[in-house]
Residue, then its C-alpha position, 0 to 999 in steps of 0.5 A: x199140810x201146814x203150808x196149805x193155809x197154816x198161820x202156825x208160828x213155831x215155838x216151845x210156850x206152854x200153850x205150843x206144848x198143850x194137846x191139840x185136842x184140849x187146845x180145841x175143847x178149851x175154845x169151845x167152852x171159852x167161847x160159851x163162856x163169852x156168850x154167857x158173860x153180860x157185861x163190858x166189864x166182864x168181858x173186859x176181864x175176858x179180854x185181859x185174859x185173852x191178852x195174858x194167853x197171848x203174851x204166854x204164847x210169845x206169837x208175837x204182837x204182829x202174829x196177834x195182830x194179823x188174827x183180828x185185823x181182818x174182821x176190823x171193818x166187820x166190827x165197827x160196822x157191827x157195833x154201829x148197828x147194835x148201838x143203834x138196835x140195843x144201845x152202847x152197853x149191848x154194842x160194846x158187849x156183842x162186839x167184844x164178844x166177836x172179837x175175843x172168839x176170833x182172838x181165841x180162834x186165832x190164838x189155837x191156830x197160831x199154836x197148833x200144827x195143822x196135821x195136829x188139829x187135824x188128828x185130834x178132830x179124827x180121833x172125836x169124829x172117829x164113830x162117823x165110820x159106823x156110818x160110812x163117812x172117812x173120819x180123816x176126810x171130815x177132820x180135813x174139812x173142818x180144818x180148813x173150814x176153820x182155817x179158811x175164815x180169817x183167809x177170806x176176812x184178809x181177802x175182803x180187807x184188802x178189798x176194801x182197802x183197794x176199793x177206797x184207794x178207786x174212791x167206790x167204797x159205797x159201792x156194793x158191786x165193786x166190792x162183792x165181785x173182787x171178793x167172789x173172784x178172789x175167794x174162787x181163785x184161793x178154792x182153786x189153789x187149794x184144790x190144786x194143793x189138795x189134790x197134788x197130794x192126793x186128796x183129789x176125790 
């Protein structure tokens, strides 16, 4: 199931070794966290902190790359924004915050077999049964909800990159269409995947 969307980079570091279960419960009280700090200074701390992680992971500055790279456009947009709403302090901070979640994200990713993550996520979502939901189903889900996240932020980098090479990057029209058609063919190809293993229904 790994090759279906999987950015997982094999290795034996310490964070590779790490359960996949603590691996997710340790993003979601990292990423409460960034929302609680409220200073560049602070998240600057957080993000030397992200940087140690990564360089314990030995992904390698290409993979680390590849996790941020997409949301590049995302957030210099985004900071402008703030900076005209709340200024530069709250535009550095809401921006570092997004980044440094999407690091994360990345990061438990990059380390964590897609049939590991999956387990973890049905052994939490085991108490749906009493309501008559397939935990295994619900795990799938939001497995490649999660994993489907950095796809389409590469698909509509790359949209945009053939967008300015056309000389349209104003235009709306030619970069939403690109994108649904192309976001609607990766659906299919998972589809097919996913029911060439028999996760047709």
């Amino acid at each position: 199931m790994n090759s279906l969307t999987g950015a997982y980079v094999p290795g034996s570091s310490p964070l590779h070794r790490l359960p996949a279960g603590a691996k997710l419960a340790g993003l979601a009280v990292a990423c409460t966290v960034l929302v609680l700090l409220s200073s560049p200074a602070a998240l600057a701390g957080a993000a030397a902190v992200v940087a140690g992680l990564y360089a314990v992971s030995r992904v390698g500055p290409a993979a680390a790359w590849a996790q941020v790279r997409p949301v590049r456009y995302f957030v210099v947009a985004l900071f402008g924004l703030q900076w005209v709403f709340v200024g530069l302090e709250g535009a550095a901070v809401t921006t570092l915050r997004v980044l440094l979640a999407v690091a994360l994200a990345g990061l438990v990713t990059l380390t964590t077999r897609t049939s590991a993550m999956m387990a973890a996520l049905e052994r939490c979502l085991g108490p749906a049964r009493l309501v008559g939901l397939d935990p295994f189903r619900l795990s799938l889900l939001l497995s490649l909800t999660v994993r489907s996240v950095p796809v389409i932020a590469a698909l509509a980098g790359r949209v945009r990159e053939a967008q300015r090479a056309r000389g349209v990057e104003r235009s709306l029209r030619a970069f939403a269409v690109p994108l649904v058609v192309s976001s609607l063919r990766h659906a299919d190809a998972l589809g097919e995947a996913l029911s060439a293993r028999g996760l047709d229904d």
